[in-house]
C-alpha positions in Angstrom: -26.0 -4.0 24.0 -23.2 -6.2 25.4 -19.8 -5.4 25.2 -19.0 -8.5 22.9 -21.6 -6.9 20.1 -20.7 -3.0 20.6 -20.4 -1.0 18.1 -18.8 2.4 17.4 -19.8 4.8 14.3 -17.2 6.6 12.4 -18.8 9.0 9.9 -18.1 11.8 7.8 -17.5 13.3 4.6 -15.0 12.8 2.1 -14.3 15.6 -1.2 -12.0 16.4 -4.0 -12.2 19.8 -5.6 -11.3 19.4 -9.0 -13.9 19.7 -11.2 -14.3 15.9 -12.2 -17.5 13.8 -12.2 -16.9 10.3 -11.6 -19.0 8.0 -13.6 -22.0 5.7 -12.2 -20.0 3.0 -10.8 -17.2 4.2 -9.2 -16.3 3.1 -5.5 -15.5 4.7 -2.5 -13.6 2.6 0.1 -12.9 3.8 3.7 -10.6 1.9 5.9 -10.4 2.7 9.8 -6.8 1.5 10.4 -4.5 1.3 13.7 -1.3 2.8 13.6 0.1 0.8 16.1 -0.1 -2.1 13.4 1.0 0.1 10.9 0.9 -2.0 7.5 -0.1 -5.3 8.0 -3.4 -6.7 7.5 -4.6 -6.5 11.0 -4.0 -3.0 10.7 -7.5 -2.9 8.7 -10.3 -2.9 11.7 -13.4 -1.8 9.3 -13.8 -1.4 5.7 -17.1 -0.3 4.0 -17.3 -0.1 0.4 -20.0 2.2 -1.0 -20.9 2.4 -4.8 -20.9 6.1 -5.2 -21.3 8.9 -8.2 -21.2 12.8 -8.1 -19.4 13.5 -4.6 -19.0 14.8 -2.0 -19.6 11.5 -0.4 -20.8 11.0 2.8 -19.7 7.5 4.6 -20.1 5.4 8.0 -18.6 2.8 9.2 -19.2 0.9 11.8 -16.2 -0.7 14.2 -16.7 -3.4 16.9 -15.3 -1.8 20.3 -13.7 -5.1 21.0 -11.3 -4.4 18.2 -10.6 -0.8 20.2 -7.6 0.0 22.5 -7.4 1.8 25.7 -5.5 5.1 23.9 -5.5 3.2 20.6 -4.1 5.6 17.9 -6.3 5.3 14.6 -6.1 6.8 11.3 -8.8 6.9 7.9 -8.0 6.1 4.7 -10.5 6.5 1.7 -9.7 6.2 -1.7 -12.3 6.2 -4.9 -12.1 3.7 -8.1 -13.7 4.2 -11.3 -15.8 1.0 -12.6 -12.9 -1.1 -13.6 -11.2 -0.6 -10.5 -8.9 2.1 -11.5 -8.1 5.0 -8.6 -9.0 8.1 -8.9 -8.8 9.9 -5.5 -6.9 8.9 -2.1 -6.4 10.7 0.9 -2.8 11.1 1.0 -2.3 10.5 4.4 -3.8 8.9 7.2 -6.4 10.8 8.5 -6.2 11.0 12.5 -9.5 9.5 14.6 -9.6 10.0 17.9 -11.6 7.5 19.2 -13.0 7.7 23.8 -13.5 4.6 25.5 -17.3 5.7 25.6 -17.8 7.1 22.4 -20.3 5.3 20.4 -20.7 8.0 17.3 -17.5 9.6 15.8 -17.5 12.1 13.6 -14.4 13.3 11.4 -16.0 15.5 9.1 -15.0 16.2 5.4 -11.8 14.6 4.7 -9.5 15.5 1.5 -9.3 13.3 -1.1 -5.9 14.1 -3.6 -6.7 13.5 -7.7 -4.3 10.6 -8.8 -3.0 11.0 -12.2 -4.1 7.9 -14.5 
């Protein structure tokens, strides 16, 4: 694989524990960002999507290397909709991803997702 087509695999697992099952529908969306960009829109270097229903949810996303930094600092953020769009869960901060100029597989494991009050 050439550098110019490289890819690097951020995976893991994202929960809530309150007792609430999300209806057939609902979305889970996972953002890799870099905090060094902070809150524009080049912050956002991957963004999967994933039509989901009874969690936990288990997600992977995959970044082009190009789009890495030498001691880049990155963070997760993963939120889930209901059907119309409506949020639900959020992580409620960035999660840290530490991210080797070799890796090619990263794994965060579960990540905490916070109930947001309709």
């Amino acid at each position: 694989m050439s550098e110019s087509t490289a890819q690097v695999r951020v995976q893991g697992e994202a929960v809530y524990f309150e007792k609430i099952l999300m209806p057939a529908g609902s979305q889970l969306r996972v953002q890799l960002l870099d905090n060094q960009l902070a809150d524009t829109q080049q912050a956002v270097l991957a963004e999967q999507v994933f039509t989901v229903g009874a969690g936990p949810y288990e997600f992977a996303i995959d970044v082009p290397r190009a789009q890495l930094r030498d001691g880049g600092r990155y963070g997760l953020h993963a939120s889930v909709s209901m059907p119309d769009g409506e949020l639900r869960f959020v992580t409620d901060t960035r999660v840290p991803v530490e991210i080797g100029s070799n890796a090619l597989d990263v794994h965060v494991g579960r990540i905490r997702l916070h109930h947001v009050q309709p």
